[in-house]
BALOBA-1460 file (C-alpha; in Angstrom, 3 decimals):
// residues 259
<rec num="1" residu="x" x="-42.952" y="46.674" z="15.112"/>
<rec num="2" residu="x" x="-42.422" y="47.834" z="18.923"/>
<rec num="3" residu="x" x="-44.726" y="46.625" z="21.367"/>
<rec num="4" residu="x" x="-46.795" y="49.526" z="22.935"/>
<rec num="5" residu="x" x="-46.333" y="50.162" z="26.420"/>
<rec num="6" residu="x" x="-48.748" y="47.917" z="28.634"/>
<rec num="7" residu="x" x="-47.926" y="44.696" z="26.294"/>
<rec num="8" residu="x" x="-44.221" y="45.633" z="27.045"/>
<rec num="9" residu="x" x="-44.550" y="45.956" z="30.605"/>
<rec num="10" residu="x" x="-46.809" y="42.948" z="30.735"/>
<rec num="11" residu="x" x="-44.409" y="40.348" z="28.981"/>
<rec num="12" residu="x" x="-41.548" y="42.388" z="30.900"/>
<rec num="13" residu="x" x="-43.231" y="41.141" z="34.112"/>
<rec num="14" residu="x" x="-43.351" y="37.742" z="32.299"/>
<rec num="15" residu="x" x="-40.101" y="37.420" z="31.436"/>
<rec num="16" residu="x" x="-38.476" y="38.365" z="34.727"/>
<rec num="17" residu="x" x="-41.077" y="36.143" z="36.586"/>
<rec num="18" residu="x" x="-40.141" y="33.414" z="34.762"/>
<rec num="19" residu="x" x="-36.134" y="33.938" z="34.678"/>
<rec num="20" residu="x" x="-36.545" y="33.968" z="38.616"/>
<rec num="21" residu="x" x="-38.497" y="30.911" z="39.198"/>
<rec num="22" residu="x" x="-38.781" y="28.380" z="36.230"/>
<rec num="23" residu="x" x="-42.916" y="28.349" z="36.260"/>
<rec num="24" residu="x" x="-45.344" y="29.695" z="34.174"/>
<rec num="25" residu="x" x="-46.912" y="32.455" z="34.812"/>
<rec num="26" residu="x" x="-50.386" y="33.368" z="35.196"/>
<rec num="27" residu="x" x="-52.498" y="36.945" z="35.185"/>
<rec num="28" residu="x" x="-52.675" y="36.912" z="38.852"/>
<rec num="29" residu="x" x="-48.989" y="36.945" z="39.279"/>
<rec num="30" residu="x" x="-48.596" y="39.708" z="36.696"/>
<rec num="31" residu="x" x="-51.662" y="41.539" z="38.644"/>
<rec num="32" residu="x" x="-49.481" y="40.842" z="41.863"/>
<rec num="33" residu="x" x="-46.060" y="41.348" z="40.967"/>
<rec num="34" residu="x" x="-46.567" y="43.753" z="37.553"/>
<rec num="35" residu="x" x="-47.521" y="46.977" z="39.587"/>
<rec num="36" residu="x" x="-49.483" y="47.900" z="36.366"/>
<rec num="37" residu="x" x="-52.921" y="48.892" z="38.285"/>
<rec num="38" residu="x" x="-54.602" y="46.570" z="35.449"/>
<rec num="39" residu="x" x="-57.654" y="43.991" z="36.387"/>
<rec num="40" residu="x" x="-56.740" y="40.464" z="36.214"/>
<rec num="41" residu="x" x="-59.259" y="40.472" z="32.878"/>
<rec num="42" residu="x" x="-57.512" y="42.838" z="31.085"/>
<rec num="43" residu="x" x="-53.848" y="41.154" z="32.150"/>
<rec num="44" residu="x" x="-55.436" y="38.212" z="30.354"/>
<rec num="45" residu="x" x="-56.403" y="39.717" z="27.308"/>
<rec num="46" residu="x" x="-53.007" y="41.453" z="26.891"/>
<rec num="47" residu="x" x="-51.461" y="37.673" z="27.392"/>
<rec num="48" residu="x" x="-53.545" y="36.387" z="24.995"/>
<rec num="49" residu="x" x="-52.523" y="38.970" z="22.031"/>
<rec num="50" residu="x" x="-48.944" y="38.094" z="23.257"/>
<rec num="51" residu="x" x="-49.216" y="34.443" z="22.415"/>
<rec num="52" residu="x" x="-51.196" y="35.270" z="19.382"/>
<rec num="53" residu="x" x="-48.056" y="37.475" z="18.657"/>
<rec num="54" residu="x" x="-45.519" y="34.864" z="19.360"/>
<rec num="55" residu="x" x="-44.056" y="36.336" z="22.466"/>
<rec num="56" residu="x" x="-45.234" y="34.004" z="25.158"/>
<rec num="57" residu="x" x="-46.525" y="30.554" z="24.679"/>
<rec num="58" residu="x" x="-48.528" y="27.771" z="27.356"/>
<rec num="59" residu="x" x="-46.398" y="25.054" z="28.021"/>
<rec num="60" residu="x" x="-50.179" y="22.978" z="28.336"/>
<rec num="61" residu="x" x="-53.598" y="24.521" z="28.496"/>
<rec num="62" residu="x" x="-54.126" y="25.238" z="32.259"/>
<rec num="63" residu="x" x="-50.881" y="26.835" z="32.509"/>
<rec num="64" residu="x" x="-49.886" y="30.382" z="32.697"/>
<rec num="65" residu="x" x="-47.519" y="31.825" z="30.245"/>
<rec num="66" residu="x" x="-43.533" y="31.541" z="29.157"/>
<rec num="67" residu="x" x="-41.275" y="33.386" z="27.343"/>
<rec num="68" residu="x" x="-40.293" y="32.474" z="23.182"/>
<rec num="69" residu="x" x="-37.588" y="33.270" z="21.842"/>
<rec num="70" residu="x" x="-38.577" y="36.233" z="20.311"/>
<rec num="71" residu="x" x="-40.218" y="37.058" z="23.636"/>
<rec num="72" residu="x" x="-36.249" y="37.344" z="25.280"/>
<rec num="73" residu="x" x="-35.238" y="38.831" z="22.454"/>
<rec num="74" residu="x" x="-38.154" y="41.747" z="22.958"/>
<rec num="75" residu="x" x="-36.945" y="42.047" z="26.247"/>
<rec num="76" residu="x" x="-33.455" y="41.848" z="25.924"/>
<rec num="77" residu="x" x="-33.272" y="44.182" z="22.994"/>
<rec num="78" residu="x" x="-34.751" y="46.927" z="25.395"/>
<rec num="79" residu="x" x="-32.289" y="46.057" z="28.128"/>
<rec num="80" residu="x" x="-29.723" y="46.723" z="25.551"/>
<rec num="81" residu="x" x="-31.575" y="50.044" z="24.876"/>
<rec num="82" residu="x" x="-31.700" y="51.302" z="28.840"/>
<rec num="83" residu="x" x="-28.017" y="49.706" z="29.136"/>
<rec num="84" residu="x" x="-26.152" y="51.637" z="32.125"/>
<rec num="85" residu="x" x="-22.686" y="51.508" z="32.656"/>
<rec num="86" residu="x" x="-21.428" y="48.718" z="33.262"/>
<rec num="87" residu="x" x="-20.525" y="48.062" z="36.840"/>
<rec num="88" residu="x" x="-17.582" y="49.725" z="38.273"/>
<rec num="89" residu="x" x="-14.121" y="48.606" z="35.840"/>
<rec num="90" residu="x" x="-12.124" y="49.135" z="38.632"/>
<rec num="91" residu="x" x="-13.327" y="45.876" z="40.612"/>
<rec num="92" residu="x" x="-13.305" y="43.702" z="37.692"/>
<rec num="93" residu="x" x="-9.968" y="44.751" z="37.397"/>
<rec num="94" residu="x" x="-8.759" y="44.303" z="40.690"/>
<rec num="95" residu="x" x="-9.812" y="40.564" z="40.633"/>
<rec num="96" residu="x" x="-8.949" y="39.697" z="37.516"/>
<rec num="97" residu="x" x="-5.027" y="41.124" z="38.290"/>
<rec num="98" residu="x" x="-5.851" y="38.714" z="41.886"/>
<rec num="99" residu="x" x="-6.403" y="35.932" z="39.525"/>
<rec num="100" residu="x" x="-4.382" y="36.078" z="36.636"/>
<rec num="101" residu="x" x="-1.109" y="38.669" z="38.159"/>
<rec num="102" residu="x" x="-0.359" y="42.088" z="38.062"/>
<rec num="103" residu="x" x="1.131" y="41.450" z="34.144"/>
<rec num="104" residu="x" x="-0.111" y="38.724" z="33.276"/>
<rec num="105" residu="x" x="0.589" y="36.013" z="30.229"/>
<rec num="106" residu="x" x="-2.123" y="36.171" z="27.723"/>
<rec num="107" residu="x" x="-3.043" y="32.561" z="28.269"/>
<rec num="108" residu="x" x="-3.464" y="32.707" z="32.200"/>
<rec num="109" residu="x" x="-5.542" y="36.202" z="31.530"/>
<rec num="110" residu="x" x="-8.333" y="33.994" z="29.639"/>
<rec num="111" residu="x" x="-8.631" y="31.390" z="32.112"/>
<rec num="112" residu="x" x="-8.866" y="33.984" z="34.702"/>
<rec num="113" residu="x" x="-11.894" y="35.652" z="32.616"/>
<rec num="114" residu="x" x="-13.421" y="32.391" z="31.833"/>
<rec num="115" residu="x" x="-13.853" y="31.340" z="35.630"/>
<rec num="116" residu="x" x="-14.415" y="34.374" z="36.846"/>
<rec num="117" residu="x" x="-17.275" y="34.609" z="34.145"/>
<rec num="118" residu="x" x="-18.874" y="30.949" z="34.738"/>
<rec num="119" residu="x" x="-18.114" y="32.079" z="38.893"/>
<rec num="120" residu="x" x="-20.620" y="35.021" z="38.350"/>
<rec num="121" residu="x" x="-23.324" y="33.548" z="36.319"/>
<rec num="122" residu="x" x="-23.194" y="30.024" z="37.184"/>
<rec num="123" residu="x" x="-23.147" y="29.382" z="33.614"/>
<rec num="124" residu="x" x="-20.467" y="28.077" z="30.952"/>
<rec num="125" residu="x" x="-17.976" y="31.100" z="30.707"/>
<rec num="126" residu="x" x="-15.832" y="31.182" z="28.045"/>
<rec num="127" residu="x" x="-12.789" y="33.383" z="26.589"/>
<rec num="128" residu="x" x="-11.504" y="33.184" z="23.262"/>
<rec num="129" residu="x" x="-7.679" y="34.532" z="22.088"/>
<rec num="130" residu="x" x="-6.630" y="36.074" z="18.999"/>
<rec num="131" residu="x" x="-5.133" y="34.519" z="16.191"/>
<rec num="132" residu="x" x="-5.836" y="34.883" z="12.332"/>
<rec num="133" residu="x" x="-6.683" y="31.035" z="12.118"/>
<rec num="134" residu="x" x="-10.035" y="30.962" z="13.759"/>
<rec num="135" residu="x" x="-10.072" y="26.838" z="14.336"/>
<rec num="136" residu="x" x="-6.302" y="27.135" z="15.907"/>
<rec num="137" residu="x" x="-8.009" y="30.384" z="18.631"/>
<rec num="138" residu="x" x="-7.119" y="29.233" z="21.892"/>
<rec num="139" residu="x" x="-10.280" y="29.057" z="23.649"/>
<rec num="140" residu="x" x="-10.968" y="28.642" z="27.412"/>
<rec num="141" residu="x" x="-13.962" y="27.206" z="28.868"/>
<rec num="142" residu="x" x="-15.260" y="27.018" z="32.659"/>
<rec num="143" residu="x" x="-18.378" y="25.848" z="34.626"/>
<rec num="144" residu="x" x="-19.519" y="22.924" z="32.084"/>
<rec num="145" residu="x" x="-20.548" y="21.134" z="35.390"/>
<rec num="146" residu="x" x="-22.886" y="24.251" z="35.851"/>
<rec num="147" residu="x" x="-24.935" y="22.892" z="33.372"/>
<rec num="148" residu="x" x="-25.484" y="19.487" z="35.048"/>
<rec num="149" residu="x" x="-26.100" y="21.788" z="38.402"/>
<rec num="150" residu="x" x="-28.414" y="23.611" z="36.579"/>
<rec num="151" residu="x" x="-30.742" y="20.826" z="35.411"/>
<rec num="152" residu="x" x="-31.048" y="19.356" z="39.074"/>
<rec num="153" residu="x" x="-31.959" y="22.730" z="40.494"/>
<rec num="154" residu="x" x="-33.824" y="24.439" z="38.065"/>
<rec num="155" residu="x" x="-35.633" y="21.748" z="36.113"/>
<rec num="156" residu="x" x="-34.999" y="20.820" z="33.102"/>
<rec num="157" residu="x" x="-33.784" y="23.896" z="31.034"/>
<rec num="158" residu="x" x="-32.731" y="21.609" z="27.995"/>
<rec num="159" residu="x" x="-33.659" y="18.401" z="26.450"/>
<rec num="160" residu="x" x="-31.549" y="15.816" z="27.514"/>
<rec num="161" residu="x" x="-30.144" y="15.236" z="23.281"/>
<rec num="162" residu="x" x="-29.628" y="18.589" z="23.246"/>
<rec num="163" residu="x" x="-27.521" y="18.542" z="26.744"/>
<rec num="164" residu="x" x="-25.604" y="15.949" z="25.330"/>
<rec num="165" residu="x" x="-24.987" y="17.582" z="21.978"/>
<rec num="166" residu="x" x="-23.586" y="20.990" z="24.046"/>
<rec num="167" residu="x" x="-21.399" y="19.077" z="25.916"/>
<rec num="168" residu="x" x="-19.947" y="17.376" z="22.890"/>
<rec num="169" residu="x" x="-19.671" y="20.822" z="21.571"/>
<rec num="170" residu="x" x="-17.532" y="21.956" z="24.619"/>
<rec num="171" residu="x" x="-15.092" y="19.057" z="24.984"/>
<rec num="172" residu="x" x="-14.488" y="19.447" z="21.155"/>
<rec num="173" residu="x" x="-13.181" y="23.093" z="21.513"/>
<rec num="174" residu="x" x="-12.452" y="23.146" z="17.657"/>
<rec num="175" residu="x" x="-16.143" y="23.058" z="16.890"/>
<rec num="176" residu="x" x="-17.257" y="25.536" z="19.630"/>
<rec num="177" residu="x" x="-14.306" y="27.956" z="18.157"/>
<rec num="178" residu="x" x="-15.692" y="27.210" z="14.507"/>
<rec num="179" residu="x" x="-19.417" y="28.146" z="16.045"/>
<rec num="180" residu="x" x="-18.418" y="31.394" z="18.222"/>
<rec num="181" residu="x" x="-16.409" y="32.675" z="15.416"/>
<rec num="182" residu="x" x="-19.370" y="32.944" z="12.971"/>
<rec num="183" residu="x" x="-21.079" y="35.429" z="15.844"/>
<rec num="184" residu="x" x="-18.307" y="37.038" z="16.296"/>
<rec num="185" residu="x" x="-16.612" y="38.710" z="13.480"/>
<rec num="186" residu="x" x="-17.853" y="42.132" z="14.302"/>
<rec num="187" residu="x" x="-16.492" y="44.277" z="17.770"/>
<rec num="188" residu="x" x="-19.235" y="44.985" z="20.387"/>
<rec num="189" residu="x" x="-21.205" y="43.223" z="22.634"/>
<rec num="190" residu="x" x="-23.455" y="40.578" z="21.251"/>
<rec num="191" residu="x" x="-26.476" y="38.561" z="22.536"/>
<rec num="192" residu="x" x="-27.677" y="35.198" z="20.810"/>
<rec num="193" residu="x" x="-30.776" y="33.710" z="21.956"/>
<rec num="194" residu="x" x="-32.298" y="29.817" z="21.262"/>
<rec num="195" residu="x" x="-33.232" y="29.753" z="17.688"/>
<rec num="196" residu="x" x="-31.315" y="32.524" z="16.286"/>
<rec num="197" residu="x" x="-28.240" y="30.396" z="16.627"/>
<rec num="198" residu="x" x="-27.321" y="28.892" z="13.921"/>
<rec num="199" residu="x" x="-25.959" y="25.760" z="14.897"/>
<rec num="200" residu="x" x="-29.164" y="23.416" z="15.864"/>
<rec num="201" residu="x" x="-26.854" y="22.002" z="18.748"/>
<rec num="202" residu="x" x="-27.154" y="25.720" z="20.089"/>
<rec num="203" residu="x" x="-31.350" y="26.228" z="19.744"/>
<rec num="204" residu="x" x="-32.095" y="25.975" z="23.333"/>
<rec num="205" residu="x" x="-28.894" y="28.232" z="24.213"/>
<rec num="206" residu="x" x="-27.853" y="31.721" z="24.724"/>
<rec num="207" residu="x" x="-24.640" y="33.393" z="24.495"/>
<rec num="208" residu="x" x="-23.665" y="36.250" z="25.591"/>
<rec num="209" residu="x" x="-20.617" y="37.955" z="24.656"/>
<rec num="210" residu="x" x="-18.097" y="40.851" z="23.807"/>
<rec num="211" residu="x" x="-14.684" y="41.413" z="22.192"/>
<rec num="212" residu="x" x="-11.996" y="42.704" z="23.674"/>
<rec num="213" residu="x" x="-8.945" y="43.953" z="22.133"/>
<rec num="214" residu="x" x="-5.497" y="45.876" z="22.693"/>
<rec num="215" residu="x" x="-5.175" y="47.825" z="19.574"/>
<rec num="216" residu="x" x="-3.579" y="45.201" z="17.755"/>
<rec num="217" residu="x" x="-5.022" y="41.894" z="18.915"/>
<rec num="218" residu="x" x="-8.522" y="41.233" z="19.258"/>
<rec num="219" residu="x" x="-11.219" y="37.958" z="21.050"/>
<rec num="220" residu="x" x="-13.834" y="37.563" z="22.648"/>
<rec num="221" residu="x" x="-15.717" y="36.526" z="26.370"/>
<rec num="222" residu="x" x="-18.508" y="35.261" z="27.278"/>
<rec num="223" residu="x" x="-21.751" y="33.175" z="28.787"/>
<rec num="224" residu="x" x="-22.803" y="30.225" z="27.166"/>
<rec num="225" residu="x" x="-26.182" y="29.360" z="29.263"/>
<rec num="226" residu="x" x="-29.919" y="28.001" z="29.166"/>
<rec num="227" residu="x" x="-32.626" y="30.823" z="27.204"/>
<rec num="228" residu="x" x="-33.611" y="31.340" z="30.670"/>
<rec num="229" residu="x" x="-30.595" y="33.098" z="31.985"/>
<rec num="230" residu="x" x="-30.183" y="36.459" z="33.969"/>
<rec num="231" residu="x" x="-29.612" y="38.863" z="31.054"/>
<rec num="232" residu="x" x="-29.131" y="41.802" z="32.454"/>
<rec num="233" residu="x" x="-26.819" y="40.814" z="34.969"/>
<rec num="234" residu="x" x="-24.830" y="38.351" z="32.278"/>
<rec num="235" residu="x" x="-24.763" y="41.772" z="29.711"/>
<rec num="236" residu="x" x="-23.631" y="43.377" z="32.797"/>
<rec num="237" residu="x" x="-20.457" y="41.178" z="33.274"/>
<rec num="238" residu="x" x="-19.643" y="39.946" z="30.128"/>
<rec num="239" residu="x" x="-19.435" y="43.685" z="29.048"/>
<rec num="240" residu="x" x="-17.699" y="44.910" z="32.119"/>
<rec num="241" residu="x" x="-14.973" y="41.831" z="31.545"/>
<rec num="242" residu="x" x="-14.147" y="42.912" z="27.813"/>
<rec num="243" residu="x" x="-13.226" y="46.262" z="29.358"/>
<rec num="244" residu="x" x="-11.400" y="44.624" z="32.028"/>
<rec num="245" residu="x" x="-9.384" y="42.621" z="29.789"/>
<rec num="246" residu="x" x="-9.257" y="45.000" z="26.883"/>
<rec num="247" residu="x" x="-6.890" y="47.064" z="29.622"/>
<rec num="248" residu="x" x="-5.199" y="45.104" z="31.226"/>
<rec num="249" residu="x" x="-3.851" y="43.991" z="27.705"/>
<rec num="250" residu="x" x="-3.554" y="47.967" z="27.308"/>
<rec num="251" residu="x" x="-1.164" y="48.455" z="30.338"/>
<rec num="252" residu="x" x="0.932" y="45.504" z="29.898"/>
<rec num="253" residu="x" x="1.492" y="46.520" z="26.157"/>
<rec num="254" residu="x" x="2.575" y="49.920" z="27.426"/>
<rec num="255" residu="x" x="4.799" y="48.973" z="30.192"/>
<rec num="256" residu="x" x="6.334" y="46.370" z="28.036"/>
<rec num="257" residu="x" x="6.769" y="48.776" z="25.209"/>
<rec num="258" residu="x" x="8.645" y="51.472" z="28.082"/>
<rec num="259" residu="x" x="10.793" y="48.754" z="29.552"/>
């Protein structure tokens, strides 16, 4: 069931609190920083029903709140829901052509898309080929040092087994290809969030991504980062890139086929 309006706005204010700076957050900041006109009393009831609700929890007792899982997920789902355009195709384009060339080979398209994606974010960005074997997909990954970066400057986003066990994952491509290609079998843009992955080496990860195709060949893109990532702006590019690629795939194709 939904959330009603003030609980939405409230764990909204949450959410994006916490993306931004990495600490809990208490009914004063939401008083501050929510713009809801609400008394910090009220703020604290409404945070109360949202841990008793599963969306926020207390990392100890005198702390303020955090997002769950299912607390991103609320939030995300209604980013998907108020989803804009994506920003303008046109300069995705442009620097993916700057990176890859003007007609470029499949294989230096995705490593264009991959660092350009891990550039953005400062996350692990990923792009995944075509091919009718899904282990044999030839995958390309950038920005697995972001995830070193991201522990020193952030705090610790993931448990140091489970950094270990992603970064297994990653340098054994054939069992990140296995794992994206479970998510992946249907077109669109897709977000993943801790737990709902299925791969227990994935819990305290979220991927973003979106397939891209030509008509007759279809992968993927994507984000591979901490729960605590910018969504909207990772939706934002991942989608945008799909397009980009999905077209410059398009125009090759067509100026291949008239040559």
């Amino acid at each position: 069931m939904p959330l009603a309006e003030r609980p939405r706005r409230i764990l909204t204010t949450v959410v994006t609190h916490y993306i931004a700076t990495g600490e809990p957050v208490g009914s004063q900041t939401v008083v501050i920083r929510g713009a809801l006109g609400l008394s910090s009393a009220t703020i604290r009831n409404v945070l109360a029903e949202l841990e008793d609700q599963g969306y926020v929890r207390q990392p100890h007792p005198s702390a303020g709140r955090v997002p769950t899982d299912l607390g991103y997920r609320s939030y995300v789902d209604r980013l998907l829901e108020a989803r804009r355009p994506s920003r303008p195709l046109f300069t995705i384009e442009e620097r993916l052509r700057l990176q890859a060339g003007m007609t470029p080979h499949l294989d230096d398209l995705l490593a264009a898309a991959s660092y350009m994606l891990s550039h953005e974010c400062h996350h692990v960005g990923f792009a995944m080929g075509p091919d009718t074997d899904v282990v044999r997909r030839p995958l390309y990954v950038k920005g697995t040092s972001s995830l070193l970066d991201y522990e020193m400057t952030a705090g610790l986003e993931f448990s140091l087994a489970s950094l270990r066990n992603l970064l297994r994952i990653i340098e054994e491509k054939h069992r990140l290809i296995r794992l994206l290609g479970e998510y992946l079998e249907d077109a669109g843009l897709k977000v993943v969030i801790g737990a709902e992955n299925r791969s227990p080496d994935l819990r305290e990860c979220s991927l973003v991504a979106a397939t891209y195709g030509d008509g007759d060949r279809k992968g993927t893109v994507g984000i591979l980062g901490p729960t605590r990532m910018r969504y909207s702006r990772a939706i934002s590019l991942v989608d945008a890139m799909a397009q980009a690629v999905s077209h410059v795939l398009e125009t090759s194709r067509r100026l291949r086929t008239e040559s």
